[in-house]
C-alpha positions in Angstrom: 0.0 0.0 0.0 1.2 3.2 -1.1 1.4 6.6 1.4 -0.3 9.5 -0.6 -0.1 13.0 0.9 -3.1 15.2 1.1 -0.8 17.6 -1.8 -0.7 14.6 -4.2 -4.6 14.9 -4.5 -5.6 16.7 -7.7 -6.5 19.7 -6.1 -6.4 21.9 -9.5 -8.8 19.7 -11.9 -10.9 19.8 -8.4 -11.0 23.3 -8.2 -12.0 24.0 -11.9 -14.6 21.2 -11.7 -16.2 23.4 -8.7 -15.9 26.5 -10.4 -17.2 24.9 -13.5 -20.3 23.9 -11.3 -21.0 27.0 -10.0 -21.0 28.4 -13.6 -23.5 26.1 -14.3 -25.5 26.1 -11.7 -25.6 30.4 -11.5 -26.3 30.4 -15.1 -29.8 28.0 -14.3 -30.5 29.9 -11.6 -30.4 33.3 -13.1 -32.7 31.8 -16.4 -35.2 30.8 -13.8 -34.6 27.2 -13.6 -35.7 25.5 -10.7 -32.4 25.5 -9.1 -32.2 26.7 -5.5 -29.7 30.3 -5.6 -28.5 28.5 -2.4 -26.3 26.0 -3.7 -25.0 28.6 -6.3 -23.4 30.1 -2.8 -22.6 27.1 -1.2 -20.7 25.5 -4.4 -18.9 29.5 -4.8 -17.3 28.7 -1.2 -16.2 25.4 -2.4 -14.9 26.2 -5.8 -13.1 29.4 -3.1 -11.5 26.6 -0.6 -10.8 24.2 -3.3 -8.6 27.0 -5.4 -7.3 28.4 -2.0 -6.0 24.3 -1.3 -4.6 24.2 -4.8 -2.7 27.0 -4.6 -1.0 26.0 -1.5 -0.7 22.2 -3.3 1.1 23.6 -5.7 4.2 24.7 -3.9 6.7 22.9 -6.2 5.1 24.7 -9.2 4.9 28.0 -8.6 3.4 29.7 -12.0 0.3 27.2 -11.0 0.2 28.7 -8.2 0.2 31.9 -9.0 -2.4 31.4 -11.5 -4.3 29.9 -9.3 -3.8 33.0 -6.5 -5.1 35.1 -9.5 -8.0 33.3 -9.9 -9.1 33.8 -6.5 -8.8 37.7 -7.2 -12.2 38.2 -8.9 -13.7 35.8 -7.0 -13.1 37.5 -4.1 -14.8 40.7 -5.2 -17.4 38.8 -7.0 -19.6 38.8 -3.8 -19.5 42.8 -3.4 -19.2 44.0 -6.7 -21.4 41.8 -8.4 -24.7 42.6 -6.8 -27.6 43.3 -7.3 -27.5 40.2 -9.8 -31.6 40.1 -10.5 -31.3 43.8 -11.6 -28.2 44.0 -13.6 -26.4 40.5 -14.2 -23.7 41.9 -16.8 -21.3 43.0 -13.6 -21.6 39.6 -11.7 -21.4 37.4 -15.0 -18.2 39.3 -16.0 -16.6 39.4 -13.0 -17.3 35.8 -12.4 -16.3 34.3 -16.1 -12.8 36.8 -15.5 -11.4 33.7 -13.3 -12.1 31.1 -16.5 -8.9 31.5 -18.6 -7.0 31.4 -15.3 -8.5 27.7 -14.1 -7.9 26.8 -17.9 -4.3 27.2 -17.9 -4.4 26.0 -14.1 -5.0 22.3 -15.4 -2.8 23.0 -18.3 -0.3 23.5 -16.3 -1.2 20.9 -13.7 -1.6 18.2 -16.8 1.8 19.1 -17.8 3.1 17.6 -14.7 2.0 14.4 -15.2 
């Protein structure tokens, strides 16, 4: 049996795969789907710790890193800037899809490693 360290996860293709869920499940909720704006929050936070934990996995590479640490710059602001979403989406939706090139070359880079 092999010892794997919490770091050797895939914490990158993780964090993009949350992000990519919120973008899907924001975009159904803002089209009036039945999908409860709650878990739009709740999977924001998640895709938020699961970049935060990627960055930090990815010590050893640091332009993933920092890609990643840039990521979590709109994101941040996306909660204060981006409101009121019902009234005026274009703000939210733009300072939201800003972090998608950035999780793209994330698992570029993190793919590149393997």
């Amino acid at each position: 049996m092999t010892d794997v360290s919490w770091i050797d996860l895939p914490w990158t293709p993780l964090a993009a795969a949350a992000y990519a869920m919120n973008l899907v499940i924001g975009t159904l909720s803002l089209r009036g789907r039945k999908v409860p704006r709650v878990w739009h929050g709740r999977v924001f936070l998640l895709a938020l710790v699961l970049t935060a934990v990627a960055a930090v996995a990815a010590g050893e590479q640091p332009w993933r890193a920092a890609v990643l640490c840039i990521a979590l710059v709109p994101l941040a602001f996306l909660p204060f800037m981006g409101r009121p979403v019902r009234r005026s989406p274009r703000t939210h939706i733009a300072i939201g899809l800003a972090a998608a090139p950035l999780y793209v070359a994330a698992v570029v880079l993190w793919a590149a490693t393997l």
